[in-house]
N, C-alpha and C positions, 0 to 999 in steps of 0.2 A: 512511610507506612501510615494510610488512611487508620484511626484508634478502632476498637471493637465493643458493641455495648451491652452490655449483659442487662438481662431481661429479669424480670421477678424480683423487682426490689423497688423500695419506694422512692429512691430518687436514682439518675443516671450516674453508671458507672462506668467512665469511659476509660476503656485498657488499650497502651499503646506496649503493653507484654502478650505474649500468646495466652491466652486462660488457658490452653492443656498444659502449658508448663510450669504452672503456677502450684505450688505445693497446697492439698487441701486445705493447711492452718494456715496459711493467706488468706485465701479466700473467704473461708469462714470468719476471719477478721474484719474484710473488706465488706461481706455482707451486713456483717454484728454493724458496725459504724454507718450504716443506711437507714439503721432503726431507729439513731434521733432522732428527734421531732424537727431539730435547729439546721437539721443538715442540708445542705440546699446543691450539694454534687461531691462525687468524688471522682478524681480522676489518676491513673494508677501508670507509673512508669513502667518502662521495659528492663529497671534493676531490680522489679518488684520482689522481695520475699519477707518472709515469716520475720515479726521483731515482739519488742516487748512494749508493753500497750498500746501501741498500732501499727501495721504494717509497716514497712520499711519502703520507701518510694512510694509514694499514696501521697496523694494532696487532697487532704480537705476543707472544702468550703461551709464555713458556719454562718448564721445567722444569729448573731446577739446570745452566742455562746464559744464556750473552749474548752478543750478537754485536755487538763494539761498531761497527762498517761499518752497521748499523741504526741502532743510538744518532745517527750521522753527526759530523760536524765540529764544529756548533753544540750543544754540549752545554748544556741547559735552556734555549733560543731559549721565548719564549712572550710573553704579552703583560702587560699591566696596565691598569687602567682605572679610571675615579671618577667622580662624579659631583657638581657641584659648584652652591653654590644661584647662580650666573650664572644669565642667560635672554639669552635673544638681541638684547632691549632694550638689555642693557649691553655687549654688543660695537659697535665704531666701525663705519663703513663701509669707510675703510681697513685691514685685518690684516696689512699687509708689516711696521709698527713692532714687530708682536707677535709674529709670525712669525721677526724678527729679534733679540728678545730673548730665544727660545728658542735660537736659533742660536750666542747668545755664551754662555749657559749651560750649552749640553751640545753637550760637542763631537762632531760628525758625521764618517763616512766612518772617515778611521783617523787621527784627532784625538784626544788625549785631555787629562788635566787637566796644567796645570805643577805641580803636588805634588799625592798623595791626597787625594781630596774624608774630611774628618772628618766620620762622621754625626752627631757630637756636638752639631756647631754647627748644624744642619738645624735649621729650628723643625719641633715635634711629628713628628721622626724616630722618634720610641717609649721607651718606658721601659726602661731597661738596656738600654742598645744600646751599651755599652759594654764591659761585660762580653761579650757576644756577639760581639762583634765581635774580640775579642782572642780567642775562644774560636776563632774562624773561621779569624781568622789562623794561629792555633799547630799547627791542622792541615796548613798548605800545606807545613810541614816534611817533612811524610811523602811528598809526591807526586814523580813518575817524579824520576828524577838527571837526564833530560834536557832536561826543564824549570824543575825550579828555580834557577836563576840569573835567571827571567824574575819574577822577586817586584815587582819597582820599577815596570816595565812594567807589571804586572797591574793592581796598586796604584793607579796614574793612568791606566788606563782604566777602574777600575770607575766608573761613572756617564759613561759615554759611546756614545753609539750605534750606529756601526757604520756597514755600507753594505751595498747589495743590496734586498732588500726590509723591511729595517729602516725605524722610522719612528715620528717623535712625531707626534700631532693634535690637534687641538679640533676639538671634535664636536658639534652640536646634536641631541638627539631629538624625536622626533615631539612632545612637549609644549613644548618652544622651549627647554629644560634645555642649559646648557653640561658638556660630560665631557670630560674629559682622557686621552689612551690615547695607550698604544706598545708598542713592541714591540722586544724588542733580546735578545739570548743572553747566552753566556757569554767573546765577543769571542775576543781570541788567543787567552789562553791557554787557553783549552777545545780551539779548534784542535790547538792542541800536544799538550795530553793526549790527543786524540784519534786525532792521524794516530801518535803513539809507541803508543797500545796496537795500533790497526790492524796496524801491523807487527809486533808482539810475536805478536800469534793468528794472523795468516796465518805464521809461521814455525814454529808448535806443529806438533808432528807429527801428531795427530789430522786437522788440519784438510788434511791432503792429499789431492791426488784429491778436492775438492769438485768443483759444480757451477758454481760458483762461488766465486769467489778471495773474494770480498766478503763470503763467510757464515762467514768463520772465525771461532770461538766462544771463550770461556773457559769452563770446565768448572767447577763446585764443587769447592771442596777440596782447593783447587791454588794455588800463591805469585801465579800470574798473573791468576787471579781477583780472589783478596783486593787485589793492589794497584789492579785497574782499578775495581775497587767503592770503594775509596778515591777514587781521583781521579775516577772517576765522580758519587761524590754528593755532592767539595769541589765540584765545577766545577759541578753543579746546582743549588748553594747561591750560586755565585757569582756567577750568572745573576740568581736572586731579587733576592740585596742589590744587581746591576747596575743593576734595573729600579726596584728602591725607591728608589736614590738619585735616579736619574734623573726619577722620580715628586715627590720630594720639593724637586730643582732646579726642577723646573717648577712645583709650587705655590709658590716664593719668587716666581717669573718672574709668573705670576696675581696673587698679593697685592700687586705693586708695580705691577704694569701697571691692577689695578682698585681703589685704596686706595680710595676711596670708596664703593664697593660693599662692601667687607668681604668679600668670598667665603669661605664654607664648602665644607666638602669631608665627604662622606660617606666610610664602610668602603670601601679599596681593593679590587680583585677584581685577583686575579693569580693565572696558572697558566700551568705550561710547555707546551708542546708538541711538543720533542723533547727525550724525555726518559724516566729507568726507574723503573719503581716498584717493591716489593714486593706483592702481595696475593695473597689467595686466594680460588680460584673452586673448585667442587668435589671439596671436600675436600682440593685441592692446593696449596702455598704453590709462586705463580709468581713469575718474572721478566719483568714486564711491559714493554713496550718501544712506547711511543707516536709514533711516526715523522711527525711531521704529523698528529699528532689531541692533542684533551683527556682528562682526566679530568671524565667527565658524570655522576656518582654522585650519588645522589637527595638534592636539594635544594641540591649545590655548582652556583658561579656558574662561569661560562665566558664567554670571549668569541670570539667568530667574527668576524676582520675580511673588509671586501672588498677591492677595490683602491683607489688614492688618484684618489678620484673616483664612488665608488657607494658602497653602504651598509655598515655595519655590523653586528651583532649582539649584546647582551649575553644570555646563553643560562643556563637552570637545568636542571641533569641529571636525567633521571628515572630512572637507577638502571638500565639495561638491561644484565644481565648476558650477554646473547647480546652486546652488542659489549663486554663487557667492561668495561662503564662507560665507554665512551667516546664522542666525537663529533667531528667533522672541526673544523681548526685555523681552516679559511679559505678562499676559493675556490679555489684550488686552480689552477696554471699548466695553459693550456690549449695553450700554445707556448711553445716555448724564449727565454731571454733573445736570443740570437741571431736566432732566427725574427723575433722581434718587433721586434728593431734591423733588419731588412731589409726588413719591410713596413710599418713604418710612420717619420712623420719628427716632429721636432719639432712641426710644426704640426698634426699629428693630435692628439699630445699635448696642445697648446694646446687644443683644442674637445672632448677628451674630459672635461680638467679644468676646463672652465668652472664659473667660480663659487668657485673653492679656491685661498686663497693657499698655494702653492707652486711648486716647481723645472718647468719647463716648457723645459728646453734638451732637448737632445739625449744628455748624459750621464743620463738616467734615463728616456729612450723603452721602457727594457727592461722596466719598469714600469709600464706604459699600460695603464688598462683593459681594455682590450679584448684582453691577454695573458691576461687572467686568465677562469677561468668564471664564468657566472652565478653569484652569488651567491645570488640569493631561489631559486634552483632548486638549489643544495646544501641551505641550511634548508629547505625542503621535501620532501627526500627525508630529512630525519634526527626525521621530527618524533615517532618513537616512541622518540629519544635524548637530547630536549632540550625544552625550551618557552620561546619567548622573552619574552625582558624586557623589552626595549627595543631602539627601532631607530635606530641613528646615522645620522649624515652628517657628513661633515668637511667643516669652513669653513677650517682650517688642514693642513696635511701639510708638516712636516720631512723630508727624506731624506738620507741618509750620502753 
């Protein structure tokens, strides 16, 4: 699907969503964030909707600024994925015993470890990951004074999940292949670094008299940049090794639950999706800022989930510098968690997820398929951003 480009605004807004389907407080977001001065494009995927200070699927391009109200709360939220030589043959008919041995191993919701998971002791955690990981640590010294006393805290949730639309699975693809995938941030303390710098930009003097409170920026070249670029890309870091661990807890979980099989695992795929990068697009070094989209850059892997109960996507970039190198994160919320706690009950739940060991109560209706968009009809409108690889389906779904 050639993108579509809305007119009356001071920089290009390329939409690879329909704009008549786009909810007016989209839009009217999508427009507010053209009124930078710094902005130099926005480009808007096909899972686009309404979020909390800034659109949800929008990738913006800055110039020697960042707004961290876009960056959001979950700082480097995105997913991970593998594929492992299982086949469907060696899964039981029962999945509640496996489904529940993921559950003792990575804690959900706002669970975390009784002491730091050590990646040391991980089998095939990676080589020097030791020295890294001290290298990791030594940097949290520097982030905000009003978060670090949370080090202990941070420490024994990384490798734990979260809640909301966080979420471990096993997944079968269309060749009966077992894959492993989830999806989890940067937990609290991303939080935290997030809602402190928020405040710190909405109270810079620049940023008054916006159009919003939401779009207060950091500037280059300035102490309050340099520090949120600090805790901006420890807490994007701390997301990665979140996801690795948590990756690496669930292949112990595999190797024990199928010793007889031996299961192998191929190259992991992992990338963020809210989250800032550095690059350059003509001739300009931007500050790029991916709000619920990937990095789809020619021949990097991505993965597009759906909801817990339709398909998946494991996706390859084909490098489209109109969106920026990018591509939508995931179907994209079609109603509110609210909305969808009011129309729908448990027992919708139960029939939308037939067939998928997981949670089917009422504390996670807010997650029901049918909150979410089509998924085969977002890949479909991004297919000159990506090409897929493979198509999941989850036999298992953990939720926080």
């Amino acid at each position: 699907m050639a993108y579509t480009e809305l007119s009356g605004v001071r920089v290009p807004i390329r939409m690879w969503a329909d704009p008549a389907e786009v909810e007016d407080s989209a839009m009217r977001q999508l427009r507010n964030v053209t009124t930078l001065p710094w902005v130099r494009g926005l480009a808007v995927m096909p899972d686009v909707h309404y979020g909390k200070g800034a659109t949800v699927g929008s990738v913006i391009a800055m110039e020697g600024a960042v707004c961290p109200a876009a960056v959001g709360v979950d700082i480097g939220c995105g997913m991970s994925a593998v594929r492992t030589s299982l086949t469907a043959n060696d899964l039981p008919g029962d999945l509640s015993r496996l489904r529940s041995r993921i559950e003792q191993a990575i804690p959900v919701g706002r669970g975390m470890h009784d002491e730091p998971v050590d990646p040391t002791r991980l089998h095939d955690f990676g080589a020097g990951t030791r020295a890294a990981w001290d290298d990791f640590w030594s940097r949290f010294d520097g982030v905000a004074d009003a978060v670090s006393f949370r080090r202990d805290r941070a420490g024994r949730q990384l490798g734990s999940l979260g809640s909301g639309n966080h979420f471990v699975e096993v997944c079968l693809d269309t060749e009966g292949a077992v894959w492993l995938m989830l999806h989890s941030g940067s937990r609290n303390i991303g939080k935290e670094l997030a809602d402190h710098h928020i405040g710190v930009a909405q109270g810079l003097p620049h940023n008054k008299g916006l159009i919003d409170r939401d779009l207060a920026v950091f500037v280059a070249d300035t102490p309050q940049m340099a520090a949120y670029r600090h805790d901006l890309f420890w807490a994007q870091e701390y997301a990665r090794h979140n996801r690795a661990l948590m990756m690496a807890l669930l292949k112990d979980v595999v190797r024990k639950e199928f010793r007889k099989a031996g299961p192998r695992f191929e190259r992991e795929i992992s990338c963020h999706h809210n989250y800032v990068a550095e690059e350059r697009y003509d001739g300009m070094d931007l500050l790029v800022t991916r709000k619920g989209a990937i990095r789809a850059g020619a021949g990097e892997y991505g993965i597009v989930p759906g909801s817990m109960g339709t398909r998946s996507y494991i996706v390859r970039g084909l490098g489209n510098a109109d969106s920026f190198q990018s591509a939508s994160h995931g179907a994209g919320r079609r109603m509110s968690r609210a909305a969808a706690k009011r129309r729908f009950t448990a027992e919708d739940l139960v029939e939308q997820t037939r067939g998928v060991e997981c949670r089917k109560d009422s504390g996670v209706v807010d997650e029901i398929p049918a909150a979410y968009k089509p998924i085969e009809q977002v890949i479909e409108r991004q297919g000159d951003l990506v090409e897929v690889v493979a198509q999941l389906r989850q036999v298992v779904c953990v939720k926080g």
